[in-house]
N, C-alpha and C positions, 0 to 999 in steps of 0.2 A: 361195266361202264362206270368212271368217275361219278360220283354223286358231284350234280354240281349246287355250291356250296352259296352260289349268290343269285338265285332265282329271279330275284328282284330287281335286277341288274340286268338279267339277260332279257325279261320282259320290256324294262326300259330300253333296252337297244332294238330289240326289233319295232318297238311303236316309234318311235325316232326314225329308223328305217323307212319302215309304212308312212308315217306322214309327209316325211320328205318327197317319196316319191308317188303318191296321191296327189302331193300339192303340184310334182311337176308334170307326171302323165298322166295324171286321172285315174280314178281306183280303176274301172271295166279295163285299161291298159296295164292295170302292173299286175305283174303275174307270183304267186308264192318264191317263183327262181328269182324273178328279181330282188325279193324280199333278202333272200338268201343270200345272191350275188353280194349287197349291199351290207351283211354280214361279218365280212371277213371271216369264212371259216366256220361260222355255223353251221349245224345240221337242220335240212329239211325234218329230222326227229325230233330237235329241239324245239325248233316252233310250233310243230305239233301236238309236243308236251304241254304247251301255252296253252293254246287256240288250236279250236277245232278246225276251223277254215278260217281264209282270205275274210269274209264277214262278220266273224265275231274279232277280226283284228280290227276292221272297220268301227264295228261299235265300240273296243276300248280306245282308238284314236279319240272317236266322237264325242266319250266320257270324258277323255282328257281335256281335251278342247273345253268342253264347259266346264269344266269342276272350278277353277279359279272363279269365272260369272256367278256361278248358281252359289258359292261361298259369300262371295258378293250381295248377291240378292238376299240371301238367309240373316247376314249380318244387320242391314236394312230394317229389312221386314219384322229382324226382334228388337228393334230399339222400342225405348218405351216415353224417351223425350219428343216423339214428332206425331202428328197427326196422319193419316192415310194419304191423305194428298200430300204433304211436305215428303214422304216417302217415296210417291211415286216420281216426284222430280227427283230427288236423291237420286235413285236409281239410276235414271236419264245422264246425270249429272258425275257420275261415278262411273257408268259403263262409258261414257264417251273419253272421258280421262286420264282411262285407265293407262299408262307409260308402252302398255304392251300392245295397246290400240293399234300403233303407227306401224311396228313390224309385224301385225297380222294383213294390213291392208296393203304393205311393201311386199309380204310372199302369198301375197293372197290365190287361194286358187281359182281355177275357170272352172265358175259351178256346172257349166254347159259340158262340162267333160268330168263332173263328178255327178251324175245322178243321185248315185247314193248316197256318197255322201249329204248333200240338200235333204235328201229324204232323211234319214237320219237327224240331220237337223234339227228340219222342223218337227219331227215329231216328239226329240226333245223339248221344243217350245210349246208347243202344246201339250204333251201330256206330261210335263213336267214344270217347266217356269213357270208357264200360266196358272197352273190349277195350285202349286206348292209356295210358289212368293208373291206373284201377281195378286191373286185372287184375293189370298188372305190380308192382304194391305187393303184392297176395296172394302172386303168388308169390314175392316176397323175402320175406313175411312166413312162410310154409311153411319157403323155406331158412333162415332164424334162428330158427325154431323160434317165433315168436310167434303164426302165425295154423294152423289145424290143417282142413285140408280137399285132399278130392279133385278137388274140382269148381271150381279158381278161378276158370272161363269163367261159371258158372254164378252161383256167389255173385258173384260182381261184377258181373253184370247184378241181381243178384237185390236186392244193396247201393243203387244207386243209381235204381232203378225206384220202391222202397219212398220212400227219400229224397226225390228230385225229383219224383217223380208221384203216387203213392198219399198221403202227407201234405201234398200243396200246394195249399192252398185255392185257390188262383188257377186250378186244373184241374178241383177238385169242387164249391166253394162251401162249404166248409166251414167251420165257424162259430167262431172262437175254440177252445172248451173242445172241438170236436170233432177241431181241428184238435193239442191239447193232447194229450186220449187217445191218436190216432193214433201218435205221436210218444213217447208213453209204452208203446205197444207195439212198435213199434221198435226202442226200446232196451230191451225184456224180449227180443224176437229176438234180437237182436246175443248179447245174454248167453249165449243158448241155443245160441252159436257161439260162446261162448269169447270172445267182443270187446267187453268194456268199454270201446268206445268212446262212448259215447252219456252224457254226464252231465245232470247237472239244467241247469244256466246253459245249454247249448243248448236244451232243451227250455222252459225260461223264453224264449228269446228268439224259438224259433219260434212260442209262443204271442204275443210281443210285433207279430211280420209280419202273424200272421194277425188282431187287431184292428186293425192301419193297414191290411190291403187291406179286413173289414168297414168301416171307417169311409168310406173314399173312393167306397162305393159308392151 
């Protein structure tokens, strides 16, 4: 058999594959064939070369999907011109933004038909954002005196659950003006922690997401 000479290329073609068609049947419906199908000519050997199984393709989907965010949050989290809380708006202020925002929420998938993937997800958020960008911002936000809490394990899972999960239509189906409120109580929390991080223009603009994912549907 030819050694194949651009491995990294062929990995990129099947995750390209895989996510397209997760975003449109849901991972429990697409099958390895389909993976294949969608190919052009690849071998069932070749992807196997990759990845073990259907699941560890899921998980480098999953990586992929965050690597640009969590890049994001790292670059944040090591400036050394802002305080803990001017960071944690940044964040807020930068993940909504972002240019790529509009066509994630345009091909957005129906988390009701991805289990795993959500699972995956969030366990990213949690054993990952929260405790590696989140956390560490709280607690320089404590040492400068700007953020004020016991618990920065706690609140910063507690931060980005609220944020990425509980307000994101793409997870509930939440409707425009519900996805509005949400989001407008969010930022009445935050206050009630001392963190005016949360202003109106963000909350305009998560209202703006969640009419592009109603509309695509």
């Amino acid at each position: 058999m030819a050694r194949n000479k651009h491995p990294e290329e062929t990995v990129k073609r099947i995750l390209d594959v895989a996510y397209s068609l997760f975003m449109e049947k849901g991972y429990e419906a697409t099958s390895i064939q389909d993976i294949i199908n969608g190919l052009g000519g690849l071998s069932k050997g070749a992807i196997y070369h990759h990845f073990k199984s259907k699941e560890d393709i899921l998980i480098a989907v999953t990586d992929r999907m965050t690597y640009e965010s969590n890049q994001m949050l790292a670059d944040i989290r090591d400036r050394s011109d802002l305080s803990g809380k001017d960071k944690l708006k940044m964040i807020f202020q930068a993940s909504l933004n972002r240019p790529v925002q509009d066509e994630i929420f345009t091909v957005a998938p129906d988390f009701s038909k991805n289990p795993k993937l959500l699972f995956s997800l969030l366990q990213d958020t949690i054993y990952d954002a929260a405790p590696h960008y989140v956390m560490p911002i709280i607690e320089q936000g404590i040492a400068d005196g700007s953020i004020r809490t016991d618990y920065p394990e706690e609140l910063a899972e507690l931060i980005i659950l609220v944020a990425n999960v509980w307000t994101n239509p793409m997870i509930f189906d939440s409707s425009e003006e519900k996805t509005f409120h949400k989001f407008v109580i969010f930022q009445q929390m935050m206050r009630g922690f001392g963190l005016d991080i949360v202003d109106q223009e963000m909350i305009e603009r998560v209202r703006a997401l969640a009419a592009i994912y109603q509309r695509k549907k």
